[in-house]
N, C-alpha and C positions, 0 to 999 in steps of 0.2 A: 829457785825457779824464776824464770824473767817472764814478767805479764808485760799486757798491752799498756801503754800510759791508760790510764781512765777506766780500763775493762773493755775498751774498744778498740777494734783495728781491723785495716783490710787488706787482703791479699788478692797480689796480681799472677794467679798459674799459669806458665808457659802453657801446659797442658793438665787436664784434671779429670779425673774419672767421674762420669755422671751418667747414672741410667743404664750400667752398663758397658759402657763405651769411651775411650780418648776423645775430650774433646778441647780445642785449640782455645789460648784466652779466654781463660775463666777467673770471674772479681766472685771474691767471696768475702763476705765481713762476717765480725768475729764481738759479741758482746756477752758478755755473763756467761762463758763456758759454750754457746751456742752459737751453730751457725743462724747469721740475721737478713742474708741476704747472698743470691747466687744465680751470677747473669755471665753471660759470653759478651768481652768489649776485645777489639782489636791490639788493643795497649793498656799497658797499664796507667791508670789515672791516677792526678798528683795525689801525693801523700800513702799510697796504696805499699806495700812490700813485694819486691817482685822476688817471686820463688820459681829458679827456671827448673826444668825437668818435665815429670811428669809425678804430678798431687793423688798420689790414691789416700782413699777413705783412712780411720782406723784399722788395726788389724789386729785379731784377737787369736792370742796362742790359749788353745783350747783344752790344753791338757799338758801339766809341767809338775815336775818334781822338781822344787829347788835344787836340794844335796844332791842328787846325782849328778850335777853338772861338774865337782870336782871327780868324777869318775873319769873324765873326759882324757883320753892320751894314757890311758893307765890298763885298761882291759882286755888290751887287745894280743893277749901273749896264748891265744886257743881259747880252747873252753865252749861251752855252750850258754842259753842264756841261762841255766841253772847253778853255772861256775859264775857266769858276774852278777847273778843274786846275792850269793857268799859274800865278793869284793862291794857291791852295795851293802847289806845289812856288816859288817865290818865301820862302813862307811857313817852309817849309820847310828853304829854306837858310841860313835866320839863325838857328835853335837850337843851342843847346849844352849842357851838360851843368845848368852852374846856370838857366839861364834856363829850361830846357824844366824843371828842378825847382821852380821857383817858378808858369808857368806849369800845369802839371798838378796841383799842390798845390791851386792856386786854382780850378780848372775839377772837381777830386773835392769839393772842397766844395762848390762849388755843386751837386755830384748829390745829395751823400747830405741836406741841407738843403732838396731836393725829393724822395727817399722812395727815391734810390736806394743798395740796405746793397751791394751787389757789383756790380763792373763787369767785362767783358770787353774789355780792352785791346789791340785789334787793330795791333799795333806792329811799325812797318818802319823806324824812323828809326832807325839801327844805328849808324852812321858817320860818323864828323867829314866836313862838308863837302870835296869833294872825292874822296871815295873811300879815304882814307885807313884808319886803325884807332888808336883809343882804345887807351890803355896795356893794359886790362882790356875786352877786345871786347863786353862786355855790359854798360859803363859807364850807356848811356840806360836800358837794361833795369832796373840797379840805381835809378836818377833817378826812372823809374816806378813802382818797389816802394816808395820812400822817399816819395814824395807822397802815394802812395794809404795810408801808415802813418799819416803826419803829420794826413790828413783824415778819418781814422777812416773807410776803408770797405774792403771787400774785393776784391782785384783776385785776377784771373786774365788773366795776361799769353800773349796769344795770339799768340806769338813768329813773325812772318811771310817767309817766304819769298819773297823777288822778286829775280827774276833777268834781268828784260827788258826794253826800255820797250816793248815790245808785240810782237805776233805775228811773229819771225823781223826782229826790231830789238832791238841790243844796249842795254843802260842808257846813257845820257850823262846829261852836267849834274848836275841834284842827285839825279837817280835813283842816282849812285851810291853816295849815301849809306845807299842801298836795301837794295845787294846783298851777299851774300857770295860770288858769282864760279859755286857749283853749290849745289845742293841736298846735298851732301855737308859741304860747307865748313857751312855753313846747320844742319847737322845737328850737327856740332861742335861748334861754338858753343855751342848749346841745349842741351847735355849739360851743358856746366857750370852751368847755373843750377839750383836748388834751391826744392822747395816749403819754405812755414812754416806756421804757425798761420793765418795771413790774407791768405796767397802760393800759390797753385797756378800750375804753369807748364802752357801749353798751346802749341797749335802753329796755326798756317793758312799757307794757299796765299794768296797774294794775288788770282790768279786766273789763268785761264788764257789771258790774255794776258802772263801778265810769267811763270809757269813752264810750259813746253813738258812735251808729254805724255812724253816718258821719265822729266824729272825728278820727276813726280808722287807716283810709288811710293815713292820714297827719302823722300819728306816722310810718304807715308801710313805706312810702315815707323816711321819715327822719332816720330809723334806717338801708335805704337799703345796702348791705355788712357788717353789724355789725349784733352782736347778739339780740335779742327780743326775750323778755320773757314774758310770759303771765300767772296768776292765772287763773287758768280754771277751772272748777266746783267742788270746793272744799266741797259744800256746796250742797242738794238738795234744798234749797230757792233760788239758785243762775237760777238755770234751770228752776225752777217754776214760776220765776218772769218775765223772758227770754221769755218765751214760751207764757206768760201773756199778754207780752207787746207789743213783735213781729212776736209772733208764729212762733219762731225757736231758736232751743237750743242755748247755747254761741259756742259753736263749730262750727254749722253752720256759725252764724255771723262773725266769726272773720275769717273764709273762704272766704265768699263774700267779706270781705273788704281787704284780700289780705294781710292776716297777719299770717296766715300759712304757713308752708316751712318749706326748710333745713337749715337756720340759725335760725329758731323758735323752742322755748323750752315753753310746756307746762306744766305749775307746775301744780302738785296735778292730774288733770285729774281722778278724784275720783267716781264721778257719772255720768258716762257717757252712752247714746243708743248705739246702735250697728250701724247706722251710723256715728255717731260721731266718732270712732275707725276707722269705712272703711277711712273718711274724712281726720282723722290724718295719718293713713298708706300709703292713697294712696300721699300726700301730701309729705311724710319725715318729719317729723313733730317729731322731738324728744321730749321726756316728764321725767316729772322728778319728783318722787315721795318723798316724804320724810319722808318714815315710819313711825319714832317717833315721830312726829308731828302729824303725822296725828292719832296717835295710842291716843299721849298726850290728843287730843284735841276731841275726841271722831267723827271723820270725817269720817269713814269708809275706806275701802278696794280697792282699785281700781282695772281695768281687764288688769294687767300690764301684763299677758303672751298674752292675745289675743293682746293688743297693739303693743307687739316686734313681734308677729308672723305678725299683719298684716302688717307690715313694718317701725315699729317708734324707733330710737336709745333709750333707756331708759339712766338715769342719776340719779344720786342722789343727797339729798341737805338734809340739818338739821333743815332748816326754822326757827323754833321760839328757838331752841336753848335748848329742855329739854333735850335733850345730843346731846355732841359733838362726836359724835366715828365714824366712816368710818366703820369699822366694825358692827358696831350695825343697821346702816341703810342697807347694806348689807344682815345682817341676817334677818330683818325686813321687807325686800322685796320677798328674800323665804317662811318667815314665814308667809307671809299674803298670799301669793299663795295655802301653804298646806292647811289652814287653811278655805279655801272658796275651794278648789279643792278635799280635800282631800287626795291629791297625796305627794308625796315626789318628791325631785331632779327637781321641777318647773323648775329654774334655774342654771345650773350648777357654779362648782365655778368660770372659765373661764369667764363666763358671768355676774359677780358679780364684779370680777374685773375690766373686760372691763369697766362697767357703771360707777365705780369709777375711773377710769386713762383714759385711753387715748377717749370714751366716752364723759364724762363731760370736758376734756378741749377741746376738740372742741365744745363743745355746748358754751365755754366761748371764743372760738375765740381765742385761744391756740393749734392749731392743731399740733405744733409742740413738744407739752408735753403728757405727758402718756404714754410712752415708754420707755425702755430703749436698746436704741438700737442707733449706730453711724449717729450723726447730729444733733439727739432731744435731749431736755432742760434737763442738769442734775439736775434732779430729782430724789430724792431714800428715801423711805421710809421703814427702818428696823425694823422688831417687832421679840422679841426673841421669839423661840422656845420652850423655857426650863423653863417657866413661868408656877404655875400652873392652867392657866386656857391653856396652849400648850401644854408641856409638853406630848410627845407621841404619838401629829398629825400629819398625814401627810403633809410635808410642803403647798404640793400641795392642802389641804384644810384648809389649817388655817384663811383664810378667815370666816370658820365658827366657830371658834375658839377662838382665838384670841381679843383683845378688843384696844380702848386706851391706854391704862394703861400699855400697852407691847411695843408701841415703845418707839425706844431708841435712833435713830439717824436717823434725815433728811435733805437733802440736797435741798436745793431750788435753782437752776440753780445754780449749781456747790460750793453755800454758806452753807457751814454747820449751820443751824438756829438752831437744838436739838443737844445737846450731852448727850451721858447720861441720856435721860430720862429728861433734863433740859434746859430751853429757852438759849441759850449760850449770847444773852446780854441782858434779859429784869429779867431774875432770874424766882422768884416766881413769876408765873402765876396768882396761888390760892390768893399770896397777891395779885395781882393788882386786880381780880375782885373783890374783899368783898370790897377794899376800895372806887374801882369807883362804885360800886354798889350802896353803904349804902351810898356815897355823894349826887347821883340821889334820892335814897327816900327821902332823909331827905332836898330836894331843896323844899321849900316851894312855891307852883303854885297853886293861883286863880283859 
């Protein structure tokens, strides 16, 4: 990774997102990982690095499955999302310790080379195929800290609890590569792992078809002042069976057992009542949708304007990985609003941004990224302007504009990780996935 000579340096932004807003030459310096300094000058002054485009904050992918990202290009022959669960858990049972390290290495850099500096690593694959246990129980865990180090971005591992393959049905097959047997056991584990510098540990439920409402607490207990995240009715069988079993939605449940709040992020939140929104709103209860996922996977629309109206941070994530762009999930969250509302300008771009930068890293236990502004984590992600899908936009909306494919240079706490449009030490990106990809298919698994 290439640092500043010294640990200091300063950049000159054609434009830069601050407060909200585009705003035209902005000098920003850069010392110990943080920003030191941030003023509006007409040009940029000697010595300074001039970054043209437009500078937005960090951007935090709020919810990611690594391995699903070789699913990508393979799924798409019908089916429902309970047929590419199969082709997922299939996927599933051929990783191991190096491979899911060379895979995950290569799918963090394809994030942070589309603008995203922190990821939230929604991680259940624990266990050597089989059901067994790795010398060192948090061996994959370890796998996932070392990829996301090697690709220069920030994780926070959202250490997952599943203990069932669904409602009052035990794990089999490769689920039980899943489990750790209770939410206690689950708890154990977790205790030994340890924040770093670019490492926060966090927690989630998987959901509440695979942990049963006693075990809830034990998780909400153990993940107290850390992040917890939760799949939440991604699925209308998820609610169906919920309602079947206990007569009360998973929303309510996971309220009663005290797993709601303002360090809780609730994925997907797709098919939800209109109590279950008051429950989330009135809770703090951030949620985090992930458009092209859900778009991919035929999962429907969620009521993501009534949720921020009634009081829930929104965030974004890329989940199964059928694109990586910050931009596109962005656009994908308007687009689902017009599209069931009929309205235009759902979300303004202000608020698009938000859920991608300083939003999502506190929902990852990063509150002090997403901004750029003096003290918070230098972070900067630049996408040009002059690109033709830009080309002509208001900076101040290029959020709808704009893709992957147009940034060029980011910085991860003060480390230049992209130049140019290029992983600055990992190279091709593109090579690494085809080749950890096509290694994963071609592992022959019983």
């Amino acid at each position: 990774m290439t640092r500043s000579a010294g640990g200091t340096a300063r950049y000159w932004c054609e434009h830069a997102w601050l407060d909200g807003a585009a705003r035209a030459g902005v000098l920003v310096g850069v010392r110990a990982g943080a920003f030191t300094e941030v003023s509006t000058v007409d040009g940029p002054p000697p010595g300074a690095q001039r970054l043209p485009g437009l500078a937005l904050p960090g951007m935090a992918n709020a919810h990611s499955h690594a391995f699903h990202r070789a699913l990508r290009g393979r799924t798409h022959s019908g089916g429902t999302f309970w047929t590419w669960r199969d082709t997922m858990y299939s996927l599933a049972q051929r990783l191991e310790p190096q491979s899911y390290l060379r895979l995950a290495r290569a799918v963090y850099a394809e994030m942070v080379l589309a603008g995203w500096t922190t990821v939230g690593e929604f991680h259940y694959l624990h266990h050597p195929a089989g059901g067994g246990r790795y010398g060192d129980p948090n061996e994959m865990a370890h796998v996932l800290r070392e990829a996301a180090a090697q690709a220069g971005i920030r994780l926070t591992l959202l250490d997952t609890c599943y203990l069932a393959g669904g409602i009052d049905t035990p794990v089999a097959g490769v689920q039980l590569r899943f489990s750790d047997g209770s939410a206690e056991s689950w708890a154990r584990r977790v205790r030994d792992l340890r924040d770093g510098p670019a490492f926060r540990v966090g927690a989630a439920v998987h959901s509440v078809r695979a942990v049963a409402p006693p075990e809830l607490p034990v998780v909400a207990s153990a993940a107290a002042g850390r992040p917890l995240h939760v799949h939440l009715s991604e699925q209308p069988a998820e609610n169906e069976d919920c309602v079947a079993r206990y007569g009360r939605t998973p929303t309510s449940i996971l309220h009663e057992a005290g797993v709601l709040g303002g360090l809780t992020t609730a994925v997907h939140a797709t098919h939800l009542r209109p109590g279950d929104i008051d429950l989330l709103g009135r809770t703090r209860t951030t949620v985090a949708p992930c458009p092209t996922t859900e778009a991919d996977l035929a999962d429907g629309i969620g009521p993501m304007r009534a949720l921020a109206d009634a009081g829930c941070r929104l965030v974004l994530g890329t989940d199964q990985h059928a694109m990586i762009d910050p931009f596109a999930e962005a656009r994908g969250l308007e687009s689902g609003e017009r599209l069931t509302s009929l309205r235009r300008g759902r979300f303004a771009p202000h608020e698009l941004v938000a859920a991608l930068t300083e939003h999502g890293q506190a929902a990852l236990g990063w509150p002090d990224a997403g901004r750029i502004a003096v003290g918070a984590r230098a972070d900067l992600v630049v996408a040009r302007l002059d690109s033709p899908r830009t080309a002509g936009c208001a900076p101040g909306q290029a959020i709808m504009a704009a893709t992957a494919s147009d940034v060029h240079t980011v910085l991860v706490g003060g480390t230049i990780v992209v130049a140019g449009g290029m992983h600055a030490t990992l190279g091709d990106a593109g090579a690494l996935l085809a080749e950890a990809i096509e290694a994963v298919w071609h592992t022959s698994r019983s």
